[in-house]
C-alpha positions as CSV (number, residue, x, y, z in Angstrom):
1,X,221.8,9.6,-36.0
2,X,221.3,12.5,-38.0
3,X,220.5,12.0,-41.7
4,X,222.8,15.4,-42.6
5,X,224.4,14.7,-45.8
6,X,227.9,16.2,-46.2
7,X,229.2,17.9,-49.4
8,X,232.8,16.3,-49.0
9,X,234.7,14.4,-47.0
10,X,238.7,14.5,-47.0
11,X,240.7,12.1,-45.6
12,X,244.7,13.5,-44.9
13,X,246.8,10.1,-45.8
14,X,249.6,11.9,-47.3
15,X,252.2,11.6,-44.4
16,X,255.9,10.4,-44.8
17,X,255.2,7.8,-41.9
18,X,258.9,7.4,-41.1
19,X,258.7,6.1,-37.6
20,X,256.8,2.9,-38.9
21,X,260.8,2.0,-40.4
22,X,258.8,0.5,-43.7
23,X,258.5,0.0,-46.9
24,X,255.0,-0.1,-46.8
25,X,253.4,2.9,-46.9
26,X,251.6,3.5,-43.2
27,X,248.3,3.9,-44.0
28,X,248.7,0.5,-45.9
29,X,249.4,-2.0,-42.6
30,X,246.6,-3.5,-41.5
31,X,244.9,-4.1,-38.4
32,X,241.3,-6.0,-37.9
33,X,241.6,-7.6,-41.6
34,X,241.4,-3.9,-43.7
35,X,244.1,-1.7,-44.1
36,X,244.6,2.2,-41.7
37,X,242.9,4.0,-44.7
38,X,240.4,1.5,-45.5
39,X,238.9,1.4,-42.1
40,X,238.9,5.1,-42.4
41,X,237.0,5.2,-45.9
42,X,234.5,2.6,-44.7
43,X,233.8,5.0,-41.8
44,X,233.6,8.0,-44.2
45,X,231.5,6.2,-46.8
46,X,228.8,5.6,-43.8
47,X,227.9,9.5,-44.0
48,X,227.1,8.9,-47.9
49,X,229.3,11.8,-48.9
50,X,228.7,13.6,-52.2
51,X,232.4,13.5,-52.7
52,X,234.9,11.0,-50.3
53,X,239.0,12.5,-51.1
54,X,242.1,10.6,-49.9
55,X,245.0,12.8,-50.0
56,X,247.7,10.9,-51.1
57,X,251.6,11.9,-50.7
58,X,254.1,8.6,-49.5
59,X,253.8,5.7,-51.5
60,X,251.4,7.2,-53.5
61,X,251.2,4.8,-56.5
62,X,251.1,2.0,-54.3
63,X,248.2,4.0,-52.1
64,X,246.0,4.7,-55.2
65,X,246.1,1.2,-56.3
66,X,244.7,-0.2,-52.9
67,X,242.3,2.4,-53.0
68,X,241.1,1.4,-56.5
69,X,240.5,-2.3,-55.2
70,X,238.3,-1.0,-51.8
71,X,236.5,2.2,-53.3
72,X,236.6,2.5,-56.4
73,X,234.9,5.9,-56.8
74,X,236.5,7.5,-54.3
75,X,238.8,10.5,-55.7
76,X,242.9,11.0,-55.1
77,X,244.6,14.4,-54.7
78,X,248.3,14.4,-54.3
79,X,249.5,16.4,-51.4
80,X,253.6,16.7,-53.4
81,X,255.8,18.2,-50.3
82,X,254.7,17.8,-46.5
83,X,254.0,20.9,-45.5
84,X,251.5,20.4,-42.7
85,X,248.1,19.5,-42.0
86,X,246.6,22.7,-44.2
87,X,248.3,21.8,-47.1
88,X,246.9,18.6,-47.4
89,X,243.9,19.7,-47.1
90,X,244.1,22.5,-49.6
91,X,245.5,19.7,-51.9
92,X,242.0,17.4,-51.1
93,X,239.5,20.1,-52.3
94,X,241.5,20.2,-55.0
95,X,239.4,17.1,-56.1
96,X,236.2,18.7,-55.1
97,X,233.9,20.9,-57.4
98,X,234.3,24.4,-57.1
99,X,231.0,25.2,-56.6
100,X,230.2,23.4,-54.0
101,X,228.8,25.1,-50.7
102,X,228.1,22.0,-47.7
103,X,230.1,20.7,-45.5
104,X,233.3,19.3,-45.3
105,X,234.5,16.7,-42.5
106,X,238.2,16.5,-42.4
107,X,240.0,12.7,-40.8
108,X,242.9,10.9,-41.0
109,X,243.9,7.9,-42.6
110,X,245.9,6.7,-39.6
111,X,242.8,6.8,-36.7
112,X,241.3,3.0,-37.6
113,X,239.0,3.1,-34.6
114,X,237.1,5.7,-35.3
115,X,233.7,4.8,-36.1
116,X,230.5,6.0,-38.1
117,X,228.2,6.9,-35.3
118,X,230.7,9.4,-33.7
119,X,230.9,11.0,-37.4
120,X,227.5,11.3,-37.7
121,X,227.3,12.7,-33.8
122,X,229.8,15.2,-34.8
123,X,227.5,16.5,-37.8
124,X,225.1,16.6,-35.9
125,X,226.6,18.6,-33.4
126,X,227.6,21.1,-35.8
127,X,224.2,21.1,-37.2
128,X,222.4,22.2,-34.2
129,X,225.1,24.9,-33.2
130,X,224.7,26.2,-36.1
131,X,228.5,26.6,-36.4
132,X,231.2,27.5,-38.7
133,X,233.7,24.8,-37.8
134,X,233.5,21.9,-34.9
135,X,236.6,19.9,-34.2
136,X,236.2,16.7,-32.3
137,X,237.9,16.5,-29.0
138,X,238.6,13.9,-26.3
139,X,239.8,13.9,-22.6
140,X,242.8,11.7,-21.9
141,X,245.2,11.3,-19.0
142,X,248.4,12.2,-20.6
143,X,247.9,14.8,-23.2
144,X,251.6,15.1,-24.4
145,X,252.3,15.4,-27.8
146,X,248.6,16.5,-29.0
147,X,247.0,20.0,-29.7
148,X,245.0,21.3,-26.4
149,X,241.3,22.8,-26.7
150,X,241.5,26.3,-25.4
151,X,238.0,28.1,-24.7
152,X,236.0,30.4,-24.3
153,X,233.7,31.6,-21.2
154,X,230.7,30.6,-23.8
155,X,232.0,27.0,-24.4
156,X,233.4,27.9,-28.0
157,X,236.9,27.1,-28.9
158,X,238.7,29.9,-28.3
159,X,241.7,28.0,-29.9
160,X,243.9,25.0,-30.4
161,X,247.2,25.0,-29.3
162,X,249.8,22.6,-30.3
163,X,252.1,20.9,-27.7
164,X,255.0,22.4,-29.1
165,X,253.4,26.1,-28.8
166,X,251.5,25.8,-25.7
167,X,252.1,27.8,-22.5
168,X,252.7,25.4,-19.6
169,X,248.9,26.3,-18.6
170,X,247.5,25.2,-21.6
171,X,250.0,22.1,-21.6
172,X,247.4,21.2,-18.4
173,X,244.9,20.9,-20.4
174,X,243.7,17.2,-20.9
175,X,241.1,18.0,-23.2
176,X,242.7,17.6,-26.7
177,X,242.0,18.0,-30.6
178,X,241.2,14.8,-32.0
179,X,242.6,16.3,-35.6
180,X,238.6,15.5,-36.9
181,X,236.9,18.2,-38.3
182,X,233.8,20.0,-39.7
183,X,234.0,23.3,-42.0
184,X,231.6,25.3,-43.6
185,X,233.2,25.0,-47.7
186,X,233.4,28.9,-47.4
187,X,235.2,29.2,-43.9
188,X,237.6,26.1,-44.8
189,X,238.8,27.8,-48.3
190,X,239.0,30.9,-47.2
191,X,240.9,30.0,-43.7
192,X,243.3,27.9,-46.3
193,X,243.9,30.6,-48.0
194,X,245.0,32.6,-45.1
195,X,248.0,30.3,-43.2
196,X,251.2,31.2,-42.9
197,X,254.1,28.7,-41.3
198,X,254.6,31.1,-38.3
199,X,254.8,28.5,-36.1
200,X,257.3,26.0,-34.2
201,X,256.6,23.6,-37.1
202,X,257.3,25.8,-39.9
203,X,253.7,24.3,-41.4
204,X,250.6,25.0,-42.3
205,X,248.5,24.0,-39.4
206,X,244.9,22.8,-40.3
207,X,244.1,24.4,-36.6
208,X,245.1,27.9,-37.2
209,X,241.2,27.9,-39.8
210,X,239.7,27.8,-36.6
211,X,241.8,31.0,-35.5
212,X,241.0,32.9,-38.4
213,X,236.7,31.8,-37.9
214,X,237.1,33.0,-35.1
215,X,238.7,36.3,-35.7
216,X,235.8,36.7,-38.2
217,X,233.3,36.5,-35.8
218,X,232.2,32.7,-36.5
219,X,231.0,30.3,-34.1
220,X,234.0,27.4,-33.5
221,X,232.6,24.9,-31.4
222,X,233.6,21.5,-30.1
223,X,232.0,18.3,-29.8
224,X,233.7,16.0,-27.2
225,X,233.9,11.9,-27.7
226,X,233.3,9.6,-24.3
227,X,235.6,7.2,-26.3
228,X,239.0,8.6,-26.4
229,X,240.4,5.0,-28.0
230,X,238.4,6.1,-31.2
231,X,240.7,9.3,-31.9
232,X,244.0,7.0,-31.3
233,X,246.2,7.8,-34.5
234,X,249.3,5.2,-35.9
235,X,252.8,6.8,-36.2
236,X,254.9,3.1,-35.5
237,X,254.5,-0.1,-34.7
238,X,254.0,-0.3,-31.0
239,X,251.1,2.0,-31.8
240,X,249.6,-0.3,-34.3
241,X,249.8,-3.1,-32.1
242,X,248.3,-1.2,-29.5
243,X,245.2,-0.4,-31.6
244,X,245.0,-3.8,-33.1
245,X,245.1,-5.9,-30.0
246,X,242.1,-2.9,-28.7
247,X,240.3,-3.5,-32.5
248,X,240.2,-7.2,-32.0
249,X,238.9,-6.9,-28.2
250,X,236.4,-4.7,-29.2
251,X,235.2,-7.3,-32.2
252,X,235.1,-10.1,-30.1
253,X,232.8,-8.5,-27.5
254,X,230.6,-7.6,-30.2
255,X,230.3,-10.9,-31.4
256,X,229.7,-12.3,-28.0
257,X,227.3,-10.7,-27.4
258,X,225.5,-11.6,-30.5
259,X,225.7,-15.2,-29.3
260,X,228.9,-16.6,-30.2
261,X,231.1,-18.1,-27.5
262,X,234.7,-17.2,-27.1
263,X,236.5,-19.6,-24.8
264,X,239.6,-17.4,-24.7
265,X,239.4,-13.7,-25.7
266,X,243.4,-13.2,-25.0
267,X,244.8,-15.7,-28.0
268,X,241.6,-15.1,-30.2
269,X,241.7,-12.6,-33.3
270,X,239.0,-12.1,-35.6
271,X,238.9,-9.5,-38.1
272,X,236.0,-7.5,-38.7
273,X,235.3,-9.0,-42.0
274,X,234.7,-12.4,-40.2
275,X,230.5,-13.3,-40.3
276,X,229.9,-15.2,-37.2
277,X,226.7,-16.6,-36.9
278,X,224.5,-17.1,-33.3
279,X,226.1,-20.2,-31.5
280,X,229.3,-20.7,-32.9
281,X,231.9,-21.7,-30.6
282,X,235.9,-20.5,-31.3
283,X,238.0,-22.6,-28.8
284,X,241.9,-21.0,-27.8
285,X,244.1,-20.0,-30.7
286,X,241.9,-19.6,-33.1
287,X,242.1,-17.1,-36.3
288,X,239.6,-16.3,-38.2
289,X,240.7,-13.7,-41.2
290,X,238.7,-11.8,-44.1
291,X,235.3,-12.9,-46.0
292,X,235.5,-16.4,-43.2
293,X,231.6,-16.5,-42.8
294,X,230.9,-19.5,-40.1
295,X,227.0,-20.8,-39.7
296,X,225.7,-21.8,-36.7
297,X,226.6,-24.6,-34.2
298,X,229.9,-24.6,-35.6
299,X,233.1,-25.2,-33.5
300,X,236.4,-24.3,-34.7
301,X,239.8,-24.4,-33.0
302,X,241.9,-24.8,-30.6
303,X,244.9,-23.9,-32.7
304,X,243.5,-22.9,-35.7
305,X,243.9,-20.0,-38.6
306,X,241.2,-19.5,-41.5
307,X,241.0,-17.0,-44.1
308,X,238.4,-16.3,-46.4
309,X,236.4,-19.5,-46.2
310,X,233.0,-20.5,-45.9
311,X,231.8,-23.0,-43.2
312,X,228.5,-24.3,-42.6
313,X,226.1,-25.3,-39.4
314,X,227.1,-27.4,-37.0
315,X,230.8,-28.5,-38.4
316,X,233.8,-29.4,-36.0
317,X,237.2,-27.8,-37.6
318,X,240.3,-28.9,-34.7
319,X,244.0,-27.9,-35.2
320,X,244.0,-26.8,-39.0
321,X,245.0,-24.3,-41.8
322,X,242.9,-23.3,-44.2
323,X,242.4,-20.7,-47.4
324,X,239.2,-20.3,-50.0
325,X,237.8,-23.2,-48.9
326,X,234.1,-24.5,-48.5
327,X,233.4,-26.6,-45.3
328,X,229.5,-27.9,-45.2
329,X,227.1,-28.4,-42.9
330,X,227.9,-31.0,-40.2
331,X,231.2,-31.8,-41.6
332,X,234.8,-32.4,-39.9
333,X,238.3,-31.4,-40.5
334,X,241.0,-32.3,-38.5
335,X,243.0,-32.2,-36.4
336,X,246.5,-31.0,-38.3
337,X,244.5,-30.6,-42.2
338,X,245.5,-28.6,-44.7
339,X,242.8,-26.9,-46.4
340,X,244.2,-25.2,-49.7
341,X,242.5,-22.9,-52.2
342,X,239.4,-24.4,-54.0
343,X,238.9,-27.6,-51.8
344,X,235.3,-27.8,-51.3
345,X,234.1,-30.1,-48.4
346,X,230.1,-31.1,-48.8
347,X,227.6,-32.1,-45.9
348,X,228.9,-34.7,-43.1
349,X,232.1,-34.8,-45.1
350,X,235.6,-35.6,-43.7
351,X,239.2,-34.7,-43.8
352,X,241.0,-36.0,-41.2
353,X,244.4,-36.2,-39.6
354,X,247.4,-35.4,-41.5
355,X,244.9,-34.5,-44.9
356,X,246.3,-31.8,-47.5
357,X,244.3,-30.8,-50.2
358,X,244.3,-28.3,-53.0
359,X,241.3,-27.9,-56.1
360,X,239.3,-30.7,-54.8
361,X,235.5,-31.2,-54.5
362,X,234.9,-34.3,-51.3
363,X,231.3,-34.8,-51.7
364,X,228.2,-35.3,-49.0
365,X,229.6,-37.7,-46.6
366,X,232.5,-38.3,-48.5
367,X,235.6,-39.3,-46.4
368,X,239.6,-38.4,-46.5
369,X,240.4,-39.7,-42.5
370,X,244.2,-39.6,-42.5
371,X,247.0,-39.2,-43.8
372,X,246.4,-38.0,-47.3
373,X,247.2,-35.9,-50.3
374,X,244.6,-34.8,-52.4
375,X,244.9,-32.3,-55.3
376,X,242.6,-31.9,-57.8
377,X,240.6,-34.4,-56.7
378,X,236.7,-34.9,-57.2
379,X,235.7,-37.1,-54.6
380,X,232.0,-38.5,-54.9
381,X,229.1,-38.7,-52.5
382,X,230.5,-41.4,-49.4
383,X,233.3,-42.6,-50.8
384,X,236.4,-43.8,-48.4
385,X,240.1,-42.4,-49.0
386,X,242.0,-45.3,-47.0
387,X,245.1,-43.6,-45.3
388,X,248.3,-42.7,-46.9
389,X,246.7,-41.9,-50.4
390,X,248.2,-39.8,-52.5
391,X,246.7,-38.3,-55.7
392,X,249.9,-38.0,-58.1
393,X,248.2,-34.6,-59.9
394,X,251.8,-32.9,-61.3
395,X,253.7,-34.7,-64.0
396,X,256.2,-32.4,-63.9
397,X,254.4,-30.0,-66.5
398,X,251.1,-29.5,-65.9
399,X,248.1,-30.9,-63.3
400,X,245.8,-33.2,-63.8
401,X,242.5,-34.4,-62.2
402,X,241.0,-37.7,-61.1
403,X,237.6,-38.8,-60.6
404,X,236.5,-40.9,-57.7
405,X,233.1,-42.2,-57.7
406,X,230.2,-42.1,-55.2
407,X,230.6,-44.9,-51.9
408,X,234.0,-46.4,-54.1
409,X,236.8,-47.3,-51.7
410,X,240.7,-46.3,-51.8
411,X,242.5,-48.6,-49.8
412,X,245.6,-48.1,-48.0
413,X,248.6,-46.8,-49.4
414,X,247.8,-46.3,-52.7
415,X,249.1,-43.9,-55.4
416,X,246.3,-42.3,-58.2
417,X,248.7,-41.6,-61.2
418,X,246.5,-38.8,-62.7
419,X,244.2,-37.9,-64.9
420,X,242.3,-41.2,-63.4
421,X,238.4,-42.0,-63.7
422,X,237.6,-44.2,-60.8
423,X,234.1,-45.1,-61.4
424,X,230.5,-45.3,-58.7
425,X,230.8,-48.5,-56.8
426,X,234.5,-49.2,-57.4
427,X,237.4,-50.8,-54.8
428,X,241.5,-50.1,-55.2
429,X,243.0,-52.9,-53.1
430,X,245.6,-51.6,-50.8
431,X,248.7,-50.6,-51.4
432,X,247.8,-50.1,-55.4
433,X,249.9,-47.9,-57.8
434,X,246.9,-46.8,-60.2
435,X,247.6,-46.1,-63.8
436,X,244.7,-47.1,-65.5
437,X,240.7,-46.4,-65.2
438,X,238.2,-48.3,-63.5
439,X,234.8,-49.5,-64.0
440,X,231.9,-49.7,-61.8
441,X,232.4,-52.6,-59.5
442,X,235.5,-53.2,-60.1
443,X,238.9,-53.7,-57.6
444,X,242.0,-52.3,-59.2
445,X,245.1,-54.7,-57.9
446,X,248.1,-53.3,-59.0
447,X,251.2,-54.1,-56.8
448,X,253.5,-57.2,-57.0
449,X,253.2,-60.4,-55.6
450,X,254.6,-61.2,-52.2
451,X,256.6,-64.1,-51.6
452,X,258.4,-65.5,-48.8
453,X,262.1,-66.6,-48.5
454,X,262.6,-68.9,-45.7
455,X,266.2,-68.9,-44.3
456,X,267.2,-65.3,-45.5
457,X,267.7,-63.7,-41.9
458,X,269.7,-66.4,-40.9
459,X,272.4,-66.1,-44.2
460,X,271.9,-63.0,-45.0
461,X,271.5,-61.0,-41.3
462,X,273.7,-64.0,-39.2
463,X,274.6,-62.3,-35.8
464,X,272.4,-60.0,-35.1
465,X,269.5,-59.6,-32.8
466,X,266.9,-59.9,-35.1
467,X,268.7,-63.5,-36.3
468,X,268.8,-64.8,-32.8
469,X,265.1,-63.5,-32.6
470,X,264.5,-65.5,-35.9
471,X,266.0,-68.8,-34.5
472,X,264.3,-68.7,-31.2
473,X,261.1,-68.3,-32.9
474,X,261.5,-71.5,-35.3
475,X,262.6,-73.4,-32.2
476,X,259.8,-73.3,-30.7
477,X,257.6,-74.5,-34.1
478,X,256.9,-78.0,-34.6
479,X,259.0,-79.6,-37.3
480,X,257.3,-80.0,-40.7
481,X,258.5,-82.0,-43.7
482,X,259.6,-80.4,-46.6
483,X,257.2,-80.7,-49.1
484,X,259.2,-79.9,-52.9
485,X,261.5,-77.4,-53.4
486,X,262.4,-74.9,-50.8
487,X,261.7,-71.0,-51.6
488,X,265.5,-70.5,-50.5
489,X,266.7,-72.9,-52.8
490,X,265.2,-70.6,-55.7
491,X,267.1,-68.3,-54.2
């Protein structure tokens, strides 16, 4: 890679993008877990630009914000009718010094494929030709609809032709302009200053610089890209999907050959902000979405969507949704869990079938098996949530926490009215309605007593099957003699 530095670079994401049918502006869908012109300012960014310019047009507020969360220091310049490719850039340098005399590299904001390397190449390139401008250019099958390279007997671009324009022989051209650029700051504003809308468009073409260079005796040269996928632009939604499903296929392979094992490429999707470490193994249906960072030996899926959490080595996740968690090393988590914002799972930990939880800390080797609702929960070292728990954390007003202590044990069934302190050490017998604190070693017992009626089927249910059930079953006991009052007398 060259270690050129570039003066500018300007990236054109200024266009109406009507045939996306949205209200989001175009460059603002997402594809691999970063928005169009956030892949393409990461790519820019990679050349260490003195200056990086997004023009801006549709959408613009909403545009500038997004841009203010991603790269904060890069610049806006507002591109306020669309007339062509020239005029946005004119609008980008705009936000450039004056006096600046590098380079300028010219993208798009809608080409989220592109990647650093072939920036770099194409600098390069220009670098060692010495030239004026060099335009990026691919060879595809079907060049309908894009701009053809037209050259010279020397190799030079003689011109670029778009579709609407060309001649039928230069329509058979398959070599085409990839709409990336890079001008000498001289040839660029004074080409700019120089278009004129004589053309099918009734724009200012970007493309007719390279004319005038030329017609001043500067060398236009291309540089050609074995990877026609990376000049791929969005204009709708088939196109997105296209270059998504192609973004994702393209992660995955990289990641497996880094070590991780993808059972089934075809329903996996990883974004490109996923961390993946060496031996990690994503089963079928499996999603794993921005800052996810996974350590190795982990396995997670099948049927499975993360995004932005943290797991650990050697963890089993089957079969479960989760956001801003924390899953540690060796733990498990489902199948069918719930994993909200701020749950925290620590080492050999467990939440199991059935398990929601939301604000909650389960400690080392803590347990939540099945069945479960847990919000705002802290959950010591190996204590046991028995199934069908729910902490009771809203009052209707606000949420409040309880406190479960290290190896205490939650029986069955219970309910934790909170805020509740349930201390190291301590038992809930099954099936307990908590409302009160306890202390080490304790077992809360809150429920009522059970007692049996005898005789109530038979009065109170007479006819059906379960009666006839009833009276079958007392037939066949021996007879015992009544000892006192009868519990269906009481009644």
């Amino acid at each position: 890679m060259t270690s050129h530095r570039p003066a500018a670079v300007v990236i054109m994401a200024a266009g109406l993008g009507t045939r996306m049918k949205s209200a989001t502006p175009k460059v603002l869908h997402e594809i691999g877990g970063r928005s169009l012109v956030g892949h393409a300012v990461l790519t820019a960014r990679a050349l260490s630009p003195e200056h990086l310019v997004v023009v801006v047009g549709n959408g613009r507020e909403l545009v500038e914000e997004h841009l203010k969360q991603i790269d904060p220091e890069a610049r806006t310049a507002v591109q306020e009718q669309q007339l062509g490719t020239g005029d946005a850039v004119r609008a980008g340098l705009t936000a450039v010094p004056d006096t600046f005399d590098g380079s300028v590299i010219v993208t798009s904001g809608d080409v989220p494929l592109l990647e650093a390397e072939t920036l770099h190449d194409l600098v390069a390139a220009h670098d060692k030709d010495g030239n004026a401008v060099t335009v990026l250019t691919a060879k595809v099958p079907d060049p309908t609809g894009y701009g053809r390279i037209v050259q010279d007997t020397d190799g030079t671009v003689a011109a670029i032709v778009e579709h609407k324009d060309a001649t039928p022989e230069q329509r058979a051209i398959t070599e085409i302009n990839a709409g990336i650029y890079v001008f000498e700051a001289a040839t660029l504003r004074d080409g700019l200053s120089r278009l004129t809308t004589d053309n099918a468009q009734g724009e200012l073409y970007l493309t007719d610089v390279l004319g005038i260079a030329r017609s001043d005796g500067k060398r236009v040269g291309s540089h050609v890209t074995d990877d026609a996928m990376q000049t791929e632009g969005v204009n709708d939604r088939v196109q997105l999907a296209t270059l998504r499903a192609e973004l994702n296929r393209r992660t995955l392979l990289k990641h497996m050959r880094e070590g991780v094992t993808i059972v089934d490429p075809n329903t996996t999707w990883v974004d490109q902000t996923v961390d993946l470490a060496r031996d990690v193994t994503l089963l079928p249906n499996t999603q794993l979405h921005g800052a996810t960072v996974v350590g190795s030996g982990t396995s997670i899926g099948p049927d499975t969507t993360l995004t932005d959490v943290e797991v650990g080595e050697n963890a089993t996740i089957i079969r479960t949704h989760g956001s801003l968690a924390v899953i540690g090393d060796g733990a498990s988590v489902g199948p069918f869990a719930y994993l909200r914002p701020g749950t925290r799972l620590g080492v050999k930990g467990k939440i199991g079938t059935f398990v929601e939880t939301k604000n909650s800390t389960i400690g080392d080797g803590a347990k939540v098996p099945h069945l479960t609702y847990a919000g705002d929960a802290t959950i010591g070292e190996g204590a046991n949530i028995g199934a069908g728990t729910i902490f009771a954390n809203y009052d209707g007003v606000a949420k409040h926490p309880t406190h479960v202590g290290k190896y205490s044990f939650i029986g069955s069934n219970s309910v934790i009215v909170a805020p509740r302190t349930i201390a190291d050490g301590a038992y809930l017998a099954a099936g307990t309605a908590l409302t009160e604190d306890v202390g080490p070693g304790e077992i809360a017992v809150a429920r009522g007593r059970q007692r049996n009626i005898k005789g109530w089927v038979a009065r109170k249910r007479a006819g059906t099957k379960t009666a006839a059930a009833a009276e079958a079953a007392l037939a066949e006991q021996p007879e015992q003699q009544p000892a006192g009052q009868s519990d269906e007398q009481q009644a």
